[in-house]
C-alpha positions in Angstrom: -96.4 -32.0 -20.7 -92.7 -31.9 -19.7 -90.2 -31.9 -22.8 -87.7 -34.6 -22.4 -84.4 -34.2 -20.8 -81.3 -34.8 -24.2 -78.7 -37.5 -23.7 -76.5 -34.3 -24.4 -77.8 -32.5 -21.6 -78.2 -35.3 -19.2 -74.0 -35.9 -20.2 -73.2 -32.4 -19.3 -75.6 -32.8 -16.1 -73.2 -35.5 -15.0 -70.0 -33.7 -15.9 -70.9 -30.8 -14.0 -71.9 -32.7 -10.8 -68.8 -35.0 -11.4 -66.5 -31.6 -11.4 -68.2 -30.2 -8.7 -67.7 -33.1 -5.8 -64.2 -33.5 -6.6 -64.0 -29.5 -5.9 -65.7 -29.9 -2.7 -64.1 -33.6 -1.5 -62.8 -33.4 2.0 -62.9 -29.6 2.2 -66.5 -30.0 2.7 -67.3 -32.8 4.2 -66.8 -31.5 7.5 -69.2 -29.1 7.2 -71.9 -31.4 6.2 -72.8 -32.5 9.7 -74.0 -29.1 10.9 -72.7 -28.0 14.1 -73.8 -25.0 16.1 -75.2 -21.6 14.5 -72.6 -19.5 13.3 -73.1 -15.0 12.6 -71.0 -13.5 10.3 -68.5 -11.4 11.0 -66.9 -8.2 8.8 -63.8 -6.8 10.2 -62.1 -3.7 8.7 -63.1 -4.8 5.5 -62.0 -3.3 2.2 -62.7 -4.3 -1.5 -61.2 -2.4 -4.5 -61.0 -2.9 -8.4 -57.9 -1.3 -9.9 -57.5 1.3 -7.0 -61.5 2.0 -7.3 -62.3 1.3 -3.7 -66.1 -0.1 -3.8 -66.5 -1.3 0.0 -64.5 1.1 2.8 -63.3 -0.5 6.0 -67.1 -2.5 6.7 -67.0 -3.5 10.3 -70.3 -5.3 10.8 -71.6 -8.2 13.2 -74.5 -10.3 12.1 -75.5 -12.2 14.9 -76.1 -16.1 15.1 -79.7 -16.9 13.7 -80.5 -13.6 12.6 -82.3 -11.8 9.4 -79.8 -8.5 8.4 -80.4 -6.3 5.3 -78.2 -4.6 4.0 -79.8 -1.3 1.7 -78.7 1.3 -0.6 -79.0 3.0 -3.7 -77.4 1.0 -6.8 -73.2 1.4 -6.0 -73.8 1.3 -2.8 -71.5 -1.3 -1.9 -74.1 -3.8 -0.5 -73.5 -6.6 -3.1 -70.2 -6.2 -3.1 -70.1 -7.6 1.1 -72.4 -10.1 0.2 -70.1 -11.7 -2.3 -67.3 -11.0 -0.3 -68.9 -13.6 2.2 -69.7 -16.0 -0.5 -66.1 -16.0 -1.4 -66.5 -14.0 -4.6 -64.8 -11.5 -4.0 -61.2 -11.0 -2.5 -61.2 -8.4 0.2 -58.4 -5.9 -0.2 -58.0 -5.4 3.3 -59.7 -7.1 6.3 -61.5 -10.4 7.7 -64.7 -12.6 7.4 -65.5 -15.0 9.4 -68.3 -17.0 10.2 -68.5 -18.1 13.7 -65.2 -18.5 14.8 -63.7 -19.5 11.4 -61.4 -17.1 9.3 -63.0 -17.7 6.0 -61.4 -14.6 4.0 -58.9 -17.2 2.5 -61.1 -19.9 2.1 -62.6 -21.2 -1.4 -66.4 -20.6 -1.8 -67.0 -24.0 -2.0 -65.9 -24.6 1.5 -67.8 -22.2 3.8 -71.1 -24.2 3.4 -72.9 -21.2 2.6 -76.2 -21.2 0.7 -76.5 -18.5 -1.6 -79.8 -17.6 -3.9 -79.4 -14.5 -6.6 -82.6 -12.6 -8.1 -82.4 -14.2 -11.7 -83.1 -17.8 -10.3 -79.9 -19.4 -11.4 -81.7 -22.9 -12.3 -80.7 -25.3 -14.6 -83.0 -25.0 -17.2 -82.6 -28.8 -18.3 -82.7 -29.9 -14.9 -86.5 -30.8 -13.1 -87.0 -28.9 -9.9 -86.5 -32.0 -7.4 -83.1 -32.6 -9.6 -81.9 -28.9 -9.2 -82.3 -29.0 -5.4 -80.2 -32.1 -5.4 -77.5 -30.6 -6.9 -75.3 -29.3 -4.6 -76.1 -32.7 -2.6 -74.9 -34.9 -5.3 -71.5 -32.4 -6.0 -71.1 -32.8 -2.2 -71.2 -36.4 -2.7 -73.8 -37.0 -0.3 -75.3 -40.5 0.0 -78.8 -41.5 -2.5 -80.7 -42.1 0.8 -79.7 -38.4 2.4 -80.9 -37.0 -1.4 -83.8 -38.8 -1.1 -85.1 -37.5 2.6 -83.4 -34.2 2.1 -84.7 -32.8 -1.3 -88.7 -33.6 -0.9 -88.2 -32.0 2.6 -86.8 -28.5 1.5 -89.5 -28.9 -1.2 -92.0 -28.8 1.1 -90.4 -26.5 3.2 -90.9 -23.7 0.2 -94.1 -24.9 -0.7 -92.9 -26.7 -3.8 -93.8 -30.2 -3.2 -96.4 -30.7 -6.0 -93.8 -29.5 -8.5 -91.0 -31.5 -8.0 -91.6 -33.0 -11.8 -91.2 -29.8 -13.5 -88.9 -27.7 -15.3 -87.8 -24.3 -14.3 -89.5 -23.2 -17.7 -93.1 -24.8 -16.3 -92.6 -22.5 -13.4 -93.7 -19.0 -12.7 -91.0 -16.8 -11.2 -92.5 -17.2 -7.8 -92.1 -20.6 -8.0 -88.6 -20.9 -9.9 -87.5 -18.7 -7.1 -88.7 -21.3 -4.5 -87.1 -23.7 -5.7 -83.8 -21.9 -5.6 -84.2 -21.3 -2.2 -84.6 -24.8 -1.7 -81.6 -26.1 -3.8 -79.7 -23.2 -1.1 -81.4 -24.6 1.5 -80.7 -28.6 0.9 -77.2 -28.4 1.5 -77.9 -27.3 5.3 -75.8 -24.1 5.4 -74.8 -22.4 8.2 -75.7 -18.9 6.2 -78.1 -18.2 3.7 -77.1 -15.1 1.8 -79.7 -13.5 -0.4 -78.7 -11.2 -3.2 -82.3 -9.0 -4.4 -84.3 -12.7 -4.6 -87.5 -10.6 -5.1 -86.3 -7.9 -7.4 -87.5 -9.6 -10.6 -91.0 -10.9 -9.4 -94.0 -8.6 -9.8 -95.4 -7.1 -6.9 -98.3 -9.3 -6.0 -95.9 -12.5 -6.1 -93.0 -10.6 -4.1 -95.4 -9.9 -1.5 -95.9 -13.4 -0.9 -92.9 -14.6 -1.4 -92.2 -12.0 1.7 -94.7 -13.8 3.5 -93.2 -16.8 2.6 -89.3 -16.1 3.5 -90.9 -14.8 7.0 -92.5 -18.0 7.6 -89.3 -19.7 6.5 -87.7 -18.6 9.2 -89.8 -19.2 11.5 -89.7 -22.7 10.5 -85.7 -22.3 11.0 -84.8 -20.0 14.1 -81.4 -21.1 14.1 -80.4 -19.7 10.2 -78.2 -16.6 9.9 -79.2 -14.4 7.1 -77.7 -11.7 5.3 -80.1 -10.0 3.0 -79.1 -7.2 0.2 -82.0 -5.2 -1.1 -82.8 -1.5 -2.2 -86.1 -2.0 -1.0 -87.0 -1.0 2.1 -90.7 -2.6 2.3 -88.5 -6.0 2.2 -86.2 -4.9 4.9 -88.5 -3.6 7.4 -90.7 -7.0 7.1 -88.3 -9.2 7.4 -84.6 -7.8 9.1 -84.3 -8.2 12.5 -81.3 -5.4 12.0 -80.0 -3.1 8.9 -77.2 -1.4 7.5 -77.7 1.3 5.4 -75.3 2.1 2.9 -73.9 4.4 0.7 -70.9 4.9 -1.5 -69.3 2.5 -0.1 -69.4 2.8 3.4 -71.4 1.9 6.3 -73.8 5.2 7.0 -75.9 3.5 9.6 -76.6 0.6 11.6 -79.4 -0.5 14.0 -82.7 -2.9 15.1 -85.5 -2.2 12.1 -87.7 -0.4 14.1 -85.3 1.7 16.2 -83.2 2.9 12.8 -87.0 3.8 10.9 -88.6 6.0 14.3 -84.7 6.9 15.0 -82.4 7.4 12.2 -79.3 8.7 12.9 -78.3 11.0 10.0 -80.3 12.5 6.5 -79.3 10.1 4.1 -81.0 6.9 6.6 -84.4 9.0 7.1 -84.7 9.8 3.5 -83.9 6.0 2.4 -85.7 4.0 5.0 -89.3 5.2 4.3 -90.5 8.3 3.3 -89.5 11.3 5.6 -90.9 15.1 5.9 -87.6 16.5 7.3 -87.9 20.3 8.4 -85.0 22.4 9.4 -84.8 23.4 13.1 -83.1 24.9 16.1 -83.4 22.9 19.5 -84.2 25.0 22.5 -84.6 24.0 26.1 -85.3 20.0 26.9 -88.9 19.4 28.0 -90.1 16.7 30.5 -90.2 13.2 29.5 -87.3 13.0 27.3 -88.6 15.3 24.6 -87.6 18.6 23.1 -88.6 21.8 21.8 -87.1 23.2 18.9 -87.9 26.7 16.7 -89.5 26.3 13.2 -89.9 29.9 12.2 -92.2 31.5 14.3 -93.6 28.3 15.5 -92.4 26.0 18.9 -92.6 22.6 18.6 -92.0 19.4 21.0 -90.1 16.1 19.3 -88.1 13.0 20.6 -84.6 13.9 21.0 -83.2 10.2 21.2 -79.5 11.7 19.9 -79.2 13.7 22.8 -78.8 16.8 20.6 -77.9 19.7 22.7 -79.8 23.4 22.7 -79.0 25.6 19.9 -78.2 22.6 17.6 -79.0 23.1 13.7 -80.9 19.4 12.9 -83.7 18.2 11.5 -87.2 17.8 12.8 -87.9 14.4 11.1 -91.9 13.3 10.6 -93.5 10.5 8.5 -96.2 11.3 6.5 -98.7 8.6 8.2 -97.7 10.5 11.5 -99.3 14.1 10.3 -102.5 14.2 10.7 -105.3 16.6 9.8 -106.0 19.1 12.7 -108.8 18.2 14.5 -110.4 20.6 17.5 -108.6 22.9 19.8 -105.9 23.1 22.5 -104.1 20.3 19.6 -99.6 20.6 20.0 -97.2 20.7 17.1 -99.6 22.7 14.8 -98.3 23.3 11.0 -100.1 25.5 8.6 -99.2 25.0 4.9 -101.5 25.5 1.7 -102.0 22.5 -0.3 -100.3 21.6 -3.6 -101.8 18.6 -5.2 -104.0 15.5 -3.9 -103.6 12.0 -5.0 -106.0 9.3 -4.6 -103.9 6.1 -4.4 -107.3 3.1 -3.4 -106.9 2.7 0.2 -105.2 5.9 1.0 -104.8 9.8 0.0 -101.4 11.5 -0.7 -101.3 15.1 0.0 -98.3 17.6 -0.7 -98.3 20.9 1.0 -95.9 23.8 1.3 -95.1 24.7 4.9 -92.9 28.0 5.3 -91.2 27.1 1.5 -90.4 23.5 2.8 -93.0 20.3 0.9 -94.4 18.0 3.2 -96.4 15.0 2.2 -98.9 13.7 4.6 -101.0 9.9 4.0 -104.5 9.4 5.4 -107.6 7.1 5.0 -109.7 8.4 2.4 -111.1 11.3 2.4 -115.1 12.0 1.7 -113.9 15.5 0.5 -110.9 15.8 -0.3 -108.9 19.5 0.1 -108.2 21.5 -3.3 -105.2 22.8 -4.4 -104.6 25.9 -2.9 -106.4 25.4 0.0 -104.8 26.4 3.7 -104.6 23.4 5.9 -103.5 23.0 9.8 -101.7 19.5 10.6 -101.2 18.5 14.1 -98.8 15.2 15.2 -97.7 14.1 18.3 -94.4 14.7 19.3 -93.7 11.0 20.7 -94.3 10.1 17.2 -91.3 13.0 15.5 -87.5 12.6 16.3 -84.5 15.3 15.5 -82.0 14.2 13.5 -78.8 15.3 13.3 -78.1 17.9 10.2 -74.3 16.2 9.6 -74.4 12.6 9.8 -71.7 11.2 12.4 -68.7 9.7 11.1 -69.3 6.1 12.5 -72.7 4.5 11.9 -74.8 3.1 15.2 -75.4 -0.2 16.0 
């Protein structure tokens, strides 16, 4: 049963909503009626604290009605542009927009952006259906509009049956949900999600996943800008990323052409798993591909960055893409002796040496698994292998 709400709390409920409308008054009220879908735009942008510069000169166009993540390691500078859009932070140097609006000098408060964060951010004396009308009621939005608008972003997210409760009568799943509503209530022309999945455990985060994939389904015409360090959550769900690093922009591209095609180390290494071998490129072969030298053996890879013969790169292959070596006449044949064998339930993990370089290769179970020690011959497909470039390039593709 549901603990009763304190006059003292219901007081300071009032008082905060009371604050926040006069905040958002005319500024706002504009915004309220919608209008057409708006990207975001990041132009030369800088942010530094006390000469510490934590974002370098981001140029970056997220396009209207799109999903971009943003990745990178912790520092990275990923956060840091997502607040900057929120109005958090003050750029040092450079321009946001969203659309065709300047925003950079505008107050949070008036860029009718939703926003969710990974610890929740409920009010913990406030019921679910009274935390999604919040930033209604601060708006000053009519009863009738709070009363159509907050059952229907309830059951948008799947929360309809809780409306009653308290975020402490909630799981994390569902507190989350209901976050994602309150962001969602207010109509906003951008939805920015800081790590909303970071604190959930991982059967809940992979259907909240599910969940934010359906959601925008639901709603085609939401821009999204998405900061994670995990890449399961970017692949599913960004129709773009950046990847980044110290700061800076390292790379830039659609999900599935920046996994099979990164552009430098650092993006094969962070977006999934990568086996990358050091080679020379020799002549070009038929059908765009290329051979390259990997001590005494020639093999045949993508060459999508046109990188020319006798180039120093990187022969980069996923582990699901080796495979054991099965009959003769098979291409792209590496012999390596085994080092250890993991049995992870639906899959087994092997790590071999090849020529003093560890690969790891992922398969279906195995009957009989290899021993430690043991040679083994891996074949893969060379449409399935890119080179990468050994130095990245110093501006990121899009």
């Amino acid at each position: 049963m549901a603990t009763p709400v304190s006059s003292q709390a219901l007081r300071a409920d009032d008082a905060s909503v009371s604050e926040a409308r006069s905040a958002f008054s005319a500024a706002a009220a504009p915004l309220l009626a919608g209008g057409r879908v708006r990207g975001i735009g990041f132009k030369d942008v800088t942010v530094a604290y006390g000469g510490l510069v934590v974002l370098a000169s981001l140029t970056l166009d997220v396009r209207p009605g799109e999903i971009v993540a943003l990745i990178g390691p912790s520092g990275s500078g990923k956060t840091t542009a997502l607040r900057a859009v929120a109005g958090f932070v003050r750029p040092t140097r450079g321009r946001i927009t969203i659309g065709d609006r300047d925003v950079t000098d505008v107050a949070p408060y008036a860029r009718n952006i939703g926003m969710v964060v990974q610890n929740y951010a409920l009010f913990p004396h406030m019921r679910a259906e009274e935390n999604v009308a919040f930033g209604l009621r601060a708006r000053g939005v009519s009863h009738a509009v709070v009363r159509e608008r907050v059952p229907e972003c309830l059951r948008l997210v799947g929360m309809e049956a809780y409306a009653k409760r308290f975020p402490r009568e909630l799981s994390g799943g569902q507190q989350q949900r209901v976050a994602i509503a309150r962001a969602l209530a207010i109509r906003p022309q951008v939805l920015l999600l800081d790590e909303p999945l970071s604190a959930l455990d991982a059967q809940i985060r992979r259907s909240m996943l599910d969940e934010l994939a359906k959601l925008h389904r639901d709603l085609p015409s939401l821009t999204v800008l998405y900061v994670t360090h995990d890449q399961t959550e970017a692949l599913t769900l960004a129709d773009h990323i950046g990847i980044m690093r110290d700061g800076k922009l390292v790379a830039f591209g659609a999900s599935r052409t920046l996994y099979r095609h990164p552009p430098n180390r650092f993006s094969a290494e962070f977006l999934g798993r990568a086996n990358l071998l050091p080679v020379t490129s020799l002549e070009p072969k038929a059908g765009g591909l290329a051979q390259v030298r990997f001590g005494e053996a020639v093999l045949a890879a993508t060459n999508p960055h046109g990188l020319p013969q006798g180039s120093q790169c990187l022969l980069c292959v996923r582990p699901h893409d080796l495979r054991l070596r099965e009959g003769e006449g098979t291409h792209n044949i590496l012999a390596g002796i085994v080092e250890s064998v993991q049995w992870q339930g639906d899959l087994h993990a092997i790590a071999l040496n090849v020529q003093g370089h560890k690969l790891r290769l992922t398969c279906a179970p195995l009957g009989a698994p290899p021993e430690a020690g043991t040679p083994l011959a891996l074949a893969f497909d060379p449409h399935d292998v890119t080179l990468v470039p050994e130095t990245p390039p110093e501006k990121p593709g899009g």
